[in-house]
Gaussian input, Z-matrix of N, CA and C with variables (Angstrom, degrees):
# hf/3-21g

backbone

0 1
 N
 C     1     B1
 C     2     B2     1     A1
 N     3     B3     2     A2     1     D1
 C     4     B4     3     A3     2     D2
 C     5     B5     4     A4     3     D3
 N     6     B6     5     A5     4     D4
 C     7     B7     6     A6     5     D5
 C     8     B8     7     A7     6     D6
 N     9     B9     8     A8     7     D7
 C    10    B10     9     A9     8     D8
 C    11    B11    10    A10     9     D9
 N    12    B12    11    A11    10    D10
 C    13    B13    12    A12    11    D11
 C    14    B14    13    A13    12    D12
 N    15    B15    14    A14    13    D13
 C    16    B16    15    A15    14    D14
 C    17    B17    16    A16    15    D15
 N    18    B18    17    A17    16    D16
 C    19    B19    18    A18    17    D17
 C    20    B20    19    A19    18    D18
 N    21    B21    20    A20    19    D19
 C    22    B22    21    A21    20    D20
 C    23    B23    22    A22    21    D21
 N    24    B24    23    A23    22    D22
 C    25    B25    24    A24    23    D23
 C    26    B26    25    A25    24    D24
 N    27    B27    26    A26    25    D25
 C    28    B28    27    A27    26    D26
 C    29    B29    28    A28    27    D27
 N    30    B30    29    A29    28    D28
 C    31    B31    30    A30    29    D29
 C    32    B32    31    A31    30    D30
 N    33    B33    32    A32    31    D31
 C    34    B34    33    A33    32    D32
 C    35    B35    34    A34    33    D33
 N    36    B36    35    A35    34    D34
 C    37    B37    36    A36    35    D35
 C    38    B38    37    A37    36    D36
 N    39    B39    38    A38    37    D37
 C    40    B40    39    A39    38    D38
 C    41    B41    40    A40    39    D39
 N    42    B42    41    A41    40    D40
 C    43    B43    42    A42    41    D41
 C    44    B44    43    A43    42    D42
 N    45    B45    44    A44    43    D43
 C    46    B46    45    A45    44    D44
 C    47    B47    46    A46    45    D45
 N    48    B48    47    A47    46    D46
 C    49    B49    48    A48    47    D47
 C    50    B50    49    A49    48    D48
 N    51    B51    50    A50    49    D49
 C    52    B52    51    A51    50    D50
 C    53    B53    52    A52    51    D51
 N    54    B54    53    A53    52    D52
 C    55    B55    54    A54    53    D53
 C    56    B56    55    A55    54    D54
 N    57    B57    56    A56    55    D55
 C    58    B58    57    A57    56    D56
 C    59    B59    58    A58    57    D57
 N    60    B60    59    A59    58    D58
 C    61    B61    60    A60    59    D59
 C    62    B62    61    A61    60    D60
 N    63    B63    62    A62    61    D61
 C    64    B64    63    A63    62    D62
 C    65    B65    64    A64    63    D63
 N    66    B66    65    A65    64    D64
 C    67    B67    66    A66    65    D65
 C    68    B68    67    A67    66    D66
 N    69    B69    68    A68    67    D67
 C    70    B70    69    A69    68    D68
 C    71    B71    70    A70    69    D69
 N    72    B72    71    A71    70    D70
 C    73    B73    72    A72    71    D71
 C    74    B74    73    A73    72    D72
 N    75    B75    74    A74    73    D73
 C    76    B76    75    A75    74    D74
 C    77    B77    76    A76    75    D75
 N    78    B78    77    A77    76    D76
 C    79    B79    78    A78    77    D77
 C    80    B80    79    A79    78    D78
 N    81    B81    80    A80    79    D79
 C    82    B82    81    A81    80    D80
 C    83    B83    82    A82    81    D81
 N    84    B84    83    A83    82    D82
 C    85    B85    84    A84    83    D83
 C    86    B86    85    A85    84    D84
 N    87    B87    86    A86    85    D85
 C    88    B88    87    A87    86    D86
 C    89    B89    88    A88    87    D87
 N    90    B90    89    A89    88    D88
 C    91    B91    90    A90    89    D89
 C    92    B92    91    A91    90    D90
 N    93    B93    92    A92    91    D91
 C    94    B94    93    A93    92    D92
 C    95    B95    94    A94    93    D93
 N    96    B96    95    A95    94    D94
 C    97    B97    96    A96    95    D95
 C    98    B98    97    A97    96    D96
 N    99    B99    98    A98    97    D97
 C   100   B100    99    A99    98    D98
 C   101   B101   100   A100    99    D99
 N   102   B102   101   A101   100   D100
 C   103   B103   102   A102   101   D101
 C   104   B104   103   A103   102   D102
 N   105   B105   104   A104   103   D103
 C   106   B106   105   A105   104   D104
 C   107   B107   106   A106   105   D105
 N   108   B108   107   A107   106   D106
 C   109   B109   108   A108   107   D107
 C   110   B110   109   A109   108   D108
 N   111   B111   110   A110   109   D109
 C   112   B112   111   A111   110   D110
 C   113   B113   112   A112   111   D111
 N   114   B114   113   A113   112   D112
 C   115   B115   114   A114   113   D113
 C   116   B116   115   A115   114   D114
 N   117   B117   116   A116   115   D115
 C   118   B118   117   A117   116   D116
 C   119   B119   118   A118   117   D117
 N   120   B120   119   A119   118   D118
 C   121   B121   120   A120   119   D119
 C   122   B122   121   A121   120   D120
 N   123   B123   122   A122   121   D121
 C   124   B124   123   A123   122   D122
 C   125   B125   124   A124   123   D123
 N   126   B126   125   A125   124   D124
 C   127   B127   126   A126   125   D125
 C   128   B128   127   A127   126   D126
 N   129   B129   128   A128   127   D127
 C   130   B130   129   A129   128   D128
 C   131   B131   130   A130   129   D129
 N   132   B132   131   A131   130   D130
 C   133   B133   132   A132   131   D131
 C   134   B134   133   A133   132   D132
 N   135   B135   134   A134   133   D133
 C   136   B136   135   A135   134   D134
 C   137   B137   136   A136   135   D135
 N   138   B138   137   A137   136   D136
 C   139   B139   138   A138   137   D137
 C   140   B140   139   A139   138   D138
 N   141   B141   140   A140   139   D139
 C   142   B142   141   A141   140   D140
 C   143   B143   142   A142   141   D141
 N   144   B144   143   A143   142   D142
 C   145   B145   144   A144   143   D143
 C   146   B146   145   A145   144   D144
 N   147   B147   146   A146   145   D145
 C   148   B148   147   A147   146   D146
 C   149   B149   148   A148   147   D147
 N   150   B150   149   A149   148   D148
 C   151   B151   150   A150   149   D149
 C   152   B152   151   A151   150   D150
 N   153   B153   152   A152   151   D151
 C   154   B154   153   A153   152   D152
 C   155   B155   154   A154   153   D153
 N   156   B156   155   A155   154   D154
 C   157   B157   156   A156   155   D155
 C   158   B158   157   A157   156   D156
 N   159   B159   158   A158   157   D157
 C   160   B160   159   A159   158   D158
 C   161   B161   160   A160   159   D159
 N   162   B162   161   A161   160   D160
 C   163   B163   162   A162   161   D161
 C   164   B164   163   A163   162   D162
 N   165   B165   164   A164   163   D163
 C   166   B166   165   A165   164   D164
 C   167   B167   166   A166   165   D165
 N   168   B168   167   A167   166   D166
 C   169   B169   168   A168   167   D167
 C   170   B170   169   A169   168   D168
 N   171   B171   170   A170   169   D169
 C   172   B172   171   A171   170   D170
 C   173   B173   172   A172   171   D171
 N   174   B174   173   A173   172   D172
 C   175   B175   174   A174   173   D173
 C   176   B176   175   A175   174   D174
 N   177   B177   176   A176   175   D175
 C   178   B178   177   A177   176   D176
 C   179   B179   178   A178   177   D177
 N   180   B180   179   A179   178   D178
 C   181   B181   180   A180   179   D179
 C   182   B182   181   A181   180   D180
 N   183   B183   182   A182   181   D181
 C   184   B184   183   A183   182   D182
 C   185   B185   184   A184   183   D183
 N   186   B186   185   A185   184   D184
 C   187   B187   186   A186   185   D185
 C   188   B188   187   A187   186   D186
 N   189   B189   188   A188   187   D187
 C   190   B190   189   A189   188   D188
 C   191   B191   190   A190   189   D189
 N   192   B192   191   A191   190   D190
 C   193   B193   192   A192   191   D191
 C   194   B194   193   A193   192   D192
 N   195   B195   194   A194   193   D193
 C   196   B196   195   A195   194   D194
 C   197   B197   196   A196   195   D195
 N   198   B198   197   A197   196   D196
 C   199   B199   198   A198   197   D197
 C   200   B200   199   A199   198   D198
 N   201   B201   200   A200   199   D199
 C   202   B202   201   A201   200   D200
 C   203   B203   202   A202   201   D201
 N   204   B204   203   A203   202   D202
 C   205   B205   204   A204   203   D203
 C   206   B206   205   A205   204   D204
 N   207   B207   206   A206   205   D205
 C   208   B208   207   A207   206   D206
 C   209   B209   208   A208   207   D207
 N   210   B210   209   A209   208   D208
 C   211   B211   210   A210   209   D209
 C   212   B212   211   A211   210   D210
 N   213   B213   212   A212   211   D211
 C   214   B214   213   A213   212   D212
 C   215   B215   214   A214   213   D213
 N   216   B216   215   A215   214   D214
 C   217   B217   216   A216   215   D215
 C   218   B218   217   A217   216   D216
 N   219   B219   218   A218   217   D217
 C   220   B220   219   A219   218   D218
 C   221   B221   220   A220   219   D219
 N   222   B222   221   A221   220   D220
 C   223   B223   222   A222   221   D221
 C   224   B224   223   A223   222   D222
 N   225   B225   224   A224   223   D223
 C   226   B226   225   A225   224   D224
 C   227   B227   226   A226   225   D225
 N   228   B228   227   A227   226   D226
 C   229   B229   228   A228   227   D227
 C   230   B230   229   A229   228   D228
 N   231   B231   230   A230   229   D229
 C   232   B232   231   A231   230   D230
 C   233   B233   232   A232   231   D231
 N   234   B234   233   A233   232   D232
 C   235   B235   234   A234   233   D233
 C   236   B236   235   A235   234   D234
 N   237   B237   236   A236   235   D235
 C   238   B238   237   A237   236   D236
 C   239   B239   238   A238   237   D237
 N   240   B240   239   A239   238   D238
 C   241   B241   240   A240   239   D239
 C   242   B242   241   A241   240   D240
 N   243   B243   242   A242   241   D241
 C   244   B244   243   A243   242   D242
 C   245   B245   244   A244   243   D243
 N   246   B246   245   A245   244   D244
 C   247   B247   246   A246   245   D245
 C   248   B248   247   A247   246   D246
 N   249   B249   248   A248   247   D247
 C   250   B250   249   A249   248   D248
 C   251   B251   250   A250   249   D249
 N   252   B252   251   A251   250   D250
 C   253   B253   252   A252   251   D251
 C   254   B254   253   A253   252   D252
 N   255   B255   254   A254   253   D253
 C   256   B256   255   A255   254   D254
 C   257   B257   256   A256   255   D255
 N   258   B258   257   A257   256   D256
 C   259   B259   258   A258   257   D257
 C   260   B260   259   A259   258   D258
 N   261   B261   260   A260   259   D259
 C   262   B262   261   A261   260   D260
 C   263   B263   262   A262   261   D261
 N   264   B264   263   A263   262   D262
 C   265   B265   264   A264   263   D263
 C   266   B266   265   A265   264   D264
 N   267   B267   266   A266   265   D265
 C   268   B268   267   A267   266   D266
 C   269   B269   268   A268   267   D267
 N   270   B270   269   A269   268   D268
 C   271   B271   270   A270   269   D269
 C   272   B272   271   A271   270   D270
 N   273   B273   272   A272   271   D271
 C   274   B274   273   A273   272   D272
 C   275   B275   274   A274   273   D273
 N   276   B276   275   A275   274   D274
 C   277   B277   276   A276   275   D275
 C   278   B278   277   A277   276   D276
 N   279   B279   278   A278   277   D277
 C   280   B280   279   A279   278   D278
 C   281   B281   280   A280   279   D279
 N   282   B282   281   A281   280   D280
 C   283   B283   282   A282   281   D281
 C   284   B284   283   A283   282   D282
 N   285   B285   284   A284   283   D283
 C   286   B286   285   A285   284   D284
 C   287   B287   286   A286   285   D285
 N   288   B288   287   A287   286   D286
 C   289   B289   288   A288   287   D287
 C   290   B290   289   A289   288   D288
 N   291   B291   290   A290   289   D289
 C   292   B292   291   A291   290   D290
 C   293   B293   292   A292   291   D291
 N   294   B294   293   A293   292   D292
 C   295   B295   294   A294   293   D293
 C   296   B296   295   A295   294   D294
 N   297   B297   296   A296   295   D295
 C   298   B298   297   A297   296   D296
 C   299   B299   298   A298   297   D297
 N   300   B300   299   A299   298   D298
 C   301   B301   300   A300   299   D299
 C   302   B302   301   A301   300   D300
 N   303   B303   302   A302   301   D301
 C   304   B304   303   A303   302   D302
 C   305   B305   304   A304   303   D303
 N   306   B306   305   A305   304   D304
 C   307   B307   306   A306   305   D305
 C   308   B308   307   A307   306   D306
 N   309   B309   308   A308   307   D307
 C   310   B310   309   A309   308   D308
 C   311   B311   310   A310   309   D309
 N   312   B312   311   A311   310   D310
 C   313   B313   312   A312   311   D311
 C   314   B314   313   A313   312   D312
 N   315   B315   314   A314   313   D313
 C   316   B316   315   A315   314   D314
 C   317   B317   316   A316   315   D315
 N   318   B318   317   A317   316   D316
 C   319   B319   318   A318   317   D317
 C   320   B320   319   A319   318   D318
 N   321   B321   320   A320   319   D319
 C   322   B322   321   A321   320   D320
 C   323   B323   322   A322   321   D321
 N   324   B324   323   A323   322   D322
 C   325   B325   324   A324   323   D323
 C   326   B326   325   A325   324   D324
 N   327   B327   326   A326   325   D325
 C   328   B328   327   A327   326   D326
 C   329   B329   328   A328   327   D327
 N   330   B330   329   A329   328   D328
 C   331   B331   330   A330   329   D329
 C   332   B332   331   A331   330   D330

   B1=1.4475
   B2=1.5293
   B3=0.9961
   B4=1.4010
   B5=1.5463
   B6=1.4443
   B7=1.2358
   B8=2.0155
   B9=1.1922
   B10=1.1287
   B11=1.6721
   B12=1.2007
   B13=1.2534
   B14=1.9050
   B15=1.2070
   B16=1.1863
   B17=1.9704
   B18=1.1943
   B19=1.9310
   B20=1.2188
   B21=1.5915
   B22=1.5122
   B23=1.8658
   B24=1.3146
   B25=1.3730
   B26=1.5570
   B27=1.6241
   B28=1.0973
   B29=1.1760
   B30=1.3121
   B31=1.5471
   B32=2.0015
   B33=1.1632
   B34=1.5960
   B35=1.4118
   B36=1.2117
   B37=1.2277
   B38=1.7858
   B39=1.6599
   B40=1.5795
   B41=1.5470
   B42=1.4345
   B43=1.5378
   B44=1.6288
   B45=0.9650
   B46=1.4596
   B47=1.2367
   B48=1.0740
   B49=1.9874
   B50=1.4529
   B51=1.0303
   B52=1.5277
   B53=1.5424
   B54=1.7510
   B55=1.6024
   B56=0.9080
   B57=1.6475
   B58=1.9087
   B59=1.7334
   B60=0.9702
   B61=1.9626
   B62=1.3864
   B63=1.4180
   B64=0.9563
   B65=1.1852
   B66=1.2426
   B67=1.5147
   B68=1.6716
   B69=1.2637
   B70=1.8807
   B71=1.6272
   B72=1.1742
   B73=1.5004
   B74=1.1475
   B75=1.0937
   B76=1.4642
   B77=1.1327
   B78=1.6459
   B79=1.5854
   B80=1.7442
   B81=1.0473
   B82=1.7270
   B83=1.6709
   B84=1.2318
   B85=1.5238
   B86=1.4690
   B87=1.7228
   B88=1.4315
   B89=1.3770
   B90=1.3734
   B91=1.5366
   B92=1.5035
   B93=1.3913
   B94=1.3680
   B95=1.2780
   B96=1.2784
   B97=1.8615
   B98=1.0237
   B99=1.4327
   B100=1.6238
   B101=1.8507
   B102=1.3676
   B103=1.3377
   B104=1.3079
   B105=1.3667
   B106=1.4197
   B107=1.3324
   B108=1.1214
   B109=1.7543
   B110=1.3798
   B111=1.7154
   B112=1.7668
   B113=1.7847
   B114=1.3623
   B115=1.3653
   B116=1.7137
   B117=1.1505
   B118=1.9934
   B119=1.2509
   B120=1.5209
   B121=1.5960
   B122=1.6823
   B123=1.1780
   B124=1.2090
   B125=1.9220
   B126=1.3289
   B127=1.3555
   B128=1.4372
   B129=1.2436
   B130=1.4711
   B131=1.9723
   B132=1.4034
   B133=1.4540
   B134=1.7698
   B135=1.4165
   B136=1.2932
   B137=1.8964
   B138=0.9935
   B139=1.6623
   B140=2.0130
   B141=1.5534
   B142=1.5148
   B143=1.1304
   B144=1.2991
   B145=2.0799
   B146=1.2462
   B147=1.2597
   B148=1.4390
   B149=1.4334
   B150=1.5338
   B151=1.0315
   B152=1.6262
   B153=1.3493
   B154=0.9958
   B155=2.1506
   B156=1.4785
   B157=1.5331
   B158=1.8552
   B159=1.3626
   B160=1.4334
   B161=1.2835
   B162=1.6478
   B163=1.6744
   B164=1.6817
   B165=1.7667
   B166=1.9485
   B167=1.4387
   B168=1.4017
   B169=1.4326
   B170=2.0102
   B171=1.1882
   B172=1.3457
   B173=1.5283
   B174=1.3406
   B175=1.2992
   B176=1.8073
   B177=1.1227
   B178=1.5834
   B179=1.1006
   B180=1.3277
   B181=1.5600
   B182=2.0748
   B183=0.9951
   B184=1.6797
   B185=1.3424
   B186=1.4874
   B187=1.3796
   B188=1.4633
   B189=1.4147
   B190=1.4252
   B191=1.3016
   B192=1.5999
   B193=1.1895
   B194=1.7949
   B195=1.6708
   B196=1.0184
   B197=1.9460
   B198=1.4172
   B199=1.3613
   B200=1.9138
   B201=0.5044
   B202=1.1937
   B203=2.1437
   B204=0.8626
   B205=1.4263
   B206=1.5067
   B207=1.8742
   B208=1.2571
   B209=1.7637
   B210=1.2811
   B211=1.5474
   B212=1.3907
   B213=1.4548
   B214=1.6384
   B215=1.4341
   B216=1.4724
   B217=1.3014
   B218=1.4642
   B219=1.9729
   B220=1.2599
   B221=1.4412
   B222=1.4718
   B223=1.2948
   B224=1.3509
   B225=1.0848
   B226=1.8981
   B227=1.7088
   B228=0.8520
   B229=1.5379
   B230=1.3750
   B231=1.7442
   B232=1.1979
   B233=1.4145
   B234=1.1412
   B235=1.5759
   B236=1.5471
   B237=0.8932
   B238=1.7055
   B239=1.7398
   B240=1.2187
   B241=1.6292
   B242=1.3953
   B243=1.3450
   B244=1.7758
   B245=1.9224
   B246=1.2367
   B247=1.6194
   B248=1.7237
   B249=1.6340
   B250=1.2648
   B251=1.3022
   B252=0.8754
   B253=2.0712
   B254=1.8385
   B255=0.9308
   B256=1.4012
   B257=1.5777
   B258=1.4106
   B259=1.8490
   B260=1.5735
   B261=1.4820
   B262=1.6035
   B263=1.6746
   B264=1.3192
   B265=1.5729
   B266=1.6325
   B267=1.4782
   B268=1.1756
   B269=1.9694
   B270=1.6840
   B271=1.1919
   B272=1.8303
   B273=1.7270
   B274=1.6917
   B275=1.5899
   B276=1.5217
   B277=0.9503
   B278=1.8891
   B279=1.6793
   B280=1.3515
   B281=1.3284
   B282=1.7482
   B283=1.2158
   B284=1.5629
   B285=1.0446
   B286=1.5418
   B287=1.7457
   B288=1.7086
   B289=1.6331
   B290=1.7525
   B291=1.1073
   B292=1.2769
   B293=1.8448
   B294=1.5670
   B295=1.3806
   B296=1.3841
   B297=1.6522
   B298=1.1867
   B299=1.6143
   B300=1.1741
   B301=1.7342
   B302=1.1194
   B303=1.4060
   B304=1.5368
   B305=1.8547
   B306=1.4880
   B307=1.1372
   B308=1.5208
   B309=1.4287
   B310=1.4210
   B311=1.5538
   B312=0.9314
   B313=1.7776
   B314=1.3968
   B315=1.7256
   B316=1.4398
   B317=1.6718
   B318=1.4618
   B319=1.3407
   B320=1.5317
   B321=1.2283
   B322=1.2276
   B323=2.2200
   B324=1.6519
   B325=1.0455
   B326=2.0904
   B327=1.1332
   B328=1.7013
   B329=2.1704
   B330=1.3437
   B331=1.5107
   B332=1.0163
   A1=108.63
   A2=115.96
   A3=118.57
   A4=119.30
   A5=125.74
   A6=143.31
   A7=83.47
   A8=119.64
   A9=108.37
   A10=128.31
   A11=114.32
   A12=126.98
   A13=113.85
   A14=91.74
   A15=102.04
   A16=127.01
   A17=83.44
   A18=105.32
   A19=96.68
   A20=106.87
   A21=115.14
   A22=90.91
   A23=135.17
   A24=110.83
   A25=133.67
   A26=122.75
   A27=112.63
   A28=141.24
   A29=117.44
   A30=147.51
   A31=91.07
   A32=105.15
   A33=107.58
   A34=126.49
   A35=117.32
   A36=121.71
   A37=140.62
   A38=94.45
   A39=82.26
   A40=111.58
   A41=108.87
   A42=129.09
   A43=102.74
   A44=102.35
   A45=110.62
   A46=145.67
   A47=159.71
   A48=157.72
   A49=76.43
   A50=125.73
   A51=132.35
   A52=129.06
   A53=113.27
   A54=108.68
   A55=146.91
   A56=81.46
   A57=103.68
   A58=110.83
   A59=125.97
   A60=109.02
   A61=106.96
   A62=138.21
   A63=162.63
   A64=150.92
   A65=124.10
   A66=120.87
   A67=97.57
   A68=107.53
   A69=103.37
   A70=96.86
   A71=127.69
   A72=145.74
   A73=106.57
   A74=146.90
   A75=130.10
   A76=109.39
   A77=105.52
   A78=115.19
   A79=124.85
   A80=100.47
   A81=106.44
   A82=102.03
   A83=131.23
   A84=121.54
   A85=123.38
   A86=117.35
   A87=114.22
   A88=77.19
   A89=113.93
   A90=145.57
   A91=106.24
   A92=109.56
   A93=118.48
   A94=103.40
   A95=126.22
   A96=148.47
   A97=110.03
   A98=125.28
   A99=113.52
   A100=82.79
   A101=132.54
   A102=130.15
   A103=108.40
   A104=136.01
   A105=136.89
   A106=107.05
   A107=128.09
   A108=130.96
   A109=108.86
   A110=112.05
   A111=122.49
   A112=78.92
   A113=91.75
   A114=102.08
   A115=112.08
   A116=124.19
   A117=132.31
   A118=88.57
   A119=134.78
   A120=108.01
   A121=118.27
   A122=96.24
   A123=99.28
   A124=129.42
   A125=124.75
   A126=119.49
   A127=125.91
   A128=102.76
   A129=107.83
   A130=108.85
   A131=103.81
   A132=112.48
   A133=101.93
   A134=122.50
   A135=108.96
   A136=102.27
   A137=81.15
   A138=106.00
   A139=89.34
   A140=110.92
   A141=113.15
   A142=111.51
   A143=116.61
   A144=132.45
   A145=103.50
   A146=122.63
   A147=140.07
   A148=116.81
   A149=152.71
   A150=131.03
   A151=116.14
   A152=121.64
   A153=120.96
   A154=100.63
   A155=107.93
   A156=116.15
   A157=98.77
   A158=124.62
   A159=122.62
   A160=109.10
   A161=107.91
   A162=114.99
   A163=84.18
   A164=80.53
   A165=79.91
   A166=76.75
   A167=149.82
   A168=139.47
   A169=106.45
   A170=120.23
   A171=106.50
   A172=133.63
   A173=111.47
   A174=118.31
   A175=117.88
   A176=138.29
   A177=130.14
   A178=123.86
   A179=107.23
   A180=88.99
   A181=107.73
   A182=91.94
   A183=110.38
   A184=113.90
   A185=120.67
   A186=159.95
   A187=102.42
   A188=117.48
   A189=150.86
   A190=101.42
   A191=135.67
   A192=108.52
   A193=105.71
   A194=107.95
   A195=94.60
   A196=102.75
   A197=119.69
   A198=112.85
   A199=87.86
   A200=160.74
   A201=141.57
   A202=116.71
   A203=109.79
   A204=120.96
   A205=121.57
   A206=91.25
   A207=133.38
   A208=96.20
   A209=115.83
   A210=131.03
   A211=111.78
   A212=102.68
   A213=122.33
   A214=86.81
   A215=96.81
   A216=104.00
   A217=93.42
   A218=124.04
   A219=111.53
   A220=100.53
   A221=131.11
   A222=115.99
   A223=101.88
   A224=115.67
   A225=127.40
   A226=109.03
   A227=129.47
   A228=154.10
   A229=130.85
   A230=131.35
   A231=95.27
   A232=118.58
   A233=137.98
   A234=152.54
   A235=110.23
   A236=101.48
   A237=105.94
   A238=94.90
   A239=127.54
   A240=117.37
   A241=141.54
   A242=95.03
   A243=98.69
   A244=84.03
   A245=121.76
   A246=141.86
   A247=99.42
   A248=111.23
   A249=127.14
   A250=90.65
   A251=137.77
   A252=116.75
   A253=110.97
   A254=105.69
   A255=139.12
   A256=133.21
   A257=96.97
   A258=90.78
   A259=102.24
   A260=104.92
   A261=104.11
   A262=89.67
   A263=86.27
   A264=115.44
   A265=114.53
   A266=120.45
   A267=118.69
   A268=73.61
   A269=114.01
   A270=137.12
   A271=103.45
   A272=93.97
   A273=104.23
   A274=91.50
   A275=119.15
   A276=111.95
   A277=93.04
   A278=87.41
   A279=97.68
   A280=131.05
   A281=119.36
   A282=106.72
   A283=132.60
   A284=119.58
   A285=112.74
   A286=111.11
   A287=109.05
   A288=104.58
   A289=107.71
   A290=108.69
   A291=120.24
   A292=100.93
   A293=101.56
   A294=97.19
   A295=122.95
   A296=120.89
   A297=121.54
   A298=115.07
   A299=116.68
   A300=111.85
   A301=141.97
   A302=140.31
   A303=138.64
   A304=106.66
   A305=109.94
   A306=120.10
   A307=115.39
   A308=128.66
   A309=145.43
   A310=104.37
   A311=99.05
   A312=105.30
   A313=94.00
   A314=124.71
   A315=101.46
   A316=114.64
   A317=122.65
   A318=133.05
   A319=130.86
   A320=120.02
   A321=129.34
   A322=84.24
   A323=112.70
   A324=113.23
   A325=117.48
   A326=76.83
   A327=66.17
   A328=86.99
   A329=97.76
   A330=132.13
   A331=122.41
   D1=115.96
   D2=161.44
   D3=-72.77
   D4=159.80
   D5=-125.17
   D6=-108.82
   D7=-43.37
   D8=165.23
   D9=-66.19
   D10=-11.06
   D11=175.56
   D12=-84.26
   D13=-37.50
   D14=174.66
   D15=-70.73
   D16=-30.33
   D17=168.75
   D18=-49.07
   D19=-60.34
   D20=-140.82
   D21=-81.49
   D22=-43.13
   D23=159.36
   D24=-57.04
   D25=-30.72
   D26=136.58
   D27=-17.66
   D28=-76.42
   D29=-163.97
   D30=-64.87
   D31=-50.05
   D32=173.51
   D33=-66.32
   D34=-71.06
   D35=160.88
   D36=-57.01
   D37=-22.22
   D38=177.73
   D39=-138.70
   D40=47.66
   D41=167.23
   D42=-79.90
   D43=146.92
   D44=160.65
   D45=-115.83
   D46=-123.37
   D47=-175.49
   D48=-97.48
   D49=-88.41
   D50=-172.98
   D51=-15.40
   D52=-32.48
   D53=-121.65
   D54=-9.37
   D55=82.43
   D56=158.46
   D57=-101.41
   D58=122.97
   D59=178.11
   D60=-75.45
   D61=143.24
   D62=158.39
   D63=-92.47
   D64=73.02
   D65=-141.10
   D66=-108.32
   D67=33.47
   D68=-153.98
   D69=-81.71
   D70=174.85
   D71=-177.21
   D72=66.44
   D73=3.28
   D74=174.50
   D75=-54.91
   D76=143.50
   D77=156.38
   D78=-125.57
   D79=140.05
   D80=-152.38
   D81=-120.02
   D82=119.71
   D83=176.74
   D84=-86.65
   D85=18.12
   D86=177.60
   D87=-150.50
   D88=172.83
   D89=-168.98
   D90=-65.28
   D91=135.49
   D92=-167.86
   D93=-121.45
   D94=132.43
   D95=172.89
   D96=-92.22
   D97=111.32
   D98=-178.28
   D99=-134.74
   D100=63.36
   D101=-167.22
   D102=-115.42
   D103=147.21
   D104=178.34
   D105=83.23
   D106=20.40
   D107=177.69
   D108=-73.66
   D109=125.90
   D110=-169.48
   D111=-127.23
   D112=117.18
   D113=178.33
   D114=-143.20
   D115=104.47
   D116=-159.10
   D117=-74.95
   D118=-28.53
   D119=172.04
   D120=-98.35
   D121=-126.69
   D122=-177.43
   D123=-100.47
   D124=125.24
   D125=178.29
   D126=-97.18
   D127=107.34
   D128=-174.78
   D129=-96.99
   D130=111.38
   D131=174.66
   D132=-118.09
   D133=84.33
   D134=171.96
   D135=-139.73
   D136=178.95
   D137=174.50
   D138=59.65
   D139=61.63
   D140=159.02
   D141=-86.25
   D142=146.55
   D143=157.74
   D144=-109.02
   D145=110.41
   D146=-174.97
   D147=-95.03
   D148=101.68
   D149=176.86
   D150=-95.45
   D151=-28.93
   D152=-175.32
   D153=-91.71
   D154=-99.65
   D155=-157.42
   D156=-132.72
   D157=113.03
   D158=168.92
   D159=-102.93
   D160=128.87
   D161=-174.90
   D162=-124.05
   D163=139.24
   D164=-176.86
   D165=-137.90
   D166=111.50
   D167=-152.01
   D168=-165.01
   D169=160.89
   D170=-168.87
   D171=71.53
   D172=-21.90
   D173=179.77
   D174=-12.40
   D175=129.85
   D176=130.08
   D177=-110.57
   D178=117.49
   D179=-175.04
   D180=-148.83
   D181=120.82
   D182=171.57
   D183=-5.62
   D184=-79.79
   D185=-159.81
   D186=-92.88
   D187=-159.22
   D188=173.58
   D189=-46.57
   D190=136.54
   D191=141.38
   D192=-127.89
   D193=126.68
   D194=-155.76
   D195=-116.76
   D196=149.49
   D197=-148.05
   D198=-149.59
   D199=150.89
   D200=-163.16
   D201=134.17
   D202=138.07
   D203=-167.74
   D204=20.00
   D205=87.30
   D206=-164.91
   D207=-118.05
   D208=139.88
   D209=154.44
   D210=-129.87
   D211=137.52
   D212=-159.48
   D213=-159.27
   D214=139.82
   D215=-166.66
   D216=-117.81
   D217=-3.07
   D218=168.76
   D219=-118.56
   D220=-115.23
   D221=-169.01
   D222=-116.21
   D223=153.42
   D224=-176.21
   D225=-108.42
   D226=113.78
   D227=147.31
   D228=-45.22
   D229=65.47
   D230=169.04
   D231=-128.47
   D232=101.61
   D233=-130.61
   D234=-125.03
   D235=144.90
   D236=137.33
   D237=70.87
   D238=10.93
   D239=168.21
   D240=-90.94
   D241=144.40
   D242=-150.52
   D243=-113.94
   D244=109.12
   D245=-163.24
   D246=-138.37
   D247=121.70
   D248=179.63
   D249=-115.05
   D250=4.26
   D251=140.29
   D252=-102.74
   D253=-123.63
   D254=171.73
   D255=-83.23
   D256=121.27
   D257=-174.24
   D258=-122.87
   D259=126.30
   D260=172.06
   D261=-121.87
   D262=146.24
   D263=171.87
   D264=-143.46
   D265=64.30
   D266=-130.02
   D267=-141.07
   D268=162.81
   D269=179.49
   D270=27.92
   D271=88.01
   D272=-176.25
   D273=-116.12
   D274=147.67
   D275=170.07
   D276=-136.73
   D277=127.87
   D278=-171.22
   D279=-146.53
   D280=93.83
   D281=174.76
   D282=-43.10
   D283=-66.03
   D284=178.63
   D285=-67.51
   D286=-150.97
   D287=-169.28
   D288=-90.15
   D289=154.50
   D290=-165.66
   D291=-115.85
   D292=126.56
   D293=-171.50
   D294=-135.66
   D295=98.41
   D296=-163.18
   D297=-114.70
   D298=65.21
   D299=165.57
   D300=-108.97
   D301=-160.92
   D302=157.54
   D303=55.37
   D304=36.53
   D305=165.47
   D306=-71.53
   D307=156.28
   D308=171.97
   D309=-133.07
   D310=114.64
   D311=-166.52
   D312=-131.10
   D313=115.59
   D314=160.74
   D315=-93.61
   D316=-19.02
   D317=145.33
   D318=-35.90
   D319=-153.26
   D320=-153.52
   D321=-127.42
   D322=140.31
   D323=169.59
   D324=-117.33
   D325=136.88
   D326=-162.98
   D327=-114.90
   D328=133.04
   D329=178.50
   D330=-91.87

């Protein structure tokens, strides 16, 4: 199956009243790649359980980018974002090291 094929069952199967697609609750037992995502609306990545390492890094993004009340029980990643609103990276809970630099914020950053 190619990756465009797979959209298009996506895009079919897991749209909703809204169309918004929804792929939320999954659970996966090896490491998951969700990287290079071009998405014109909106990306919602919240409410993760991390056991191993979450890198959320590279960001561009238009709007808000909001990152914020995360638990990781190894180290959390969030680097390198280039945000023309607002960046919160605010209520992290994190066993291992927590890593927030090389931000571009033309907004307001909330900690």
């Amino acid at each position: 199956m190619t990756k465009e094929e797979l959209i298009k069952i996506i895009e079919d199967n897991f749209t909703n009243k809204d169309g918004i697609i929804d792929i939320s609750s999954l659970e996966f037992n090896s490491s998951v790649i969700i990287s290079g995502m071009k998405v014109k609306g909106n990306l919602y990545q919240n409410s993760q359980e991390v056991e191993g390492h979450l890198f959320q890094s590279c960001q561009k993004v238009k709007n808000d980018l909001v990152q914020s009340e995360q638990k990781v029980k190894g180290e959390l990643f969030q680097s390198h974002q280039e945000v023309n609103g607002d960046l919160h990276q605010n209520i992290q809970e994190v066993e291992g090291h927590l890593y927030q630099n090389s931000q571009k914020v033309k907004g307001k950053i909330y900690n």
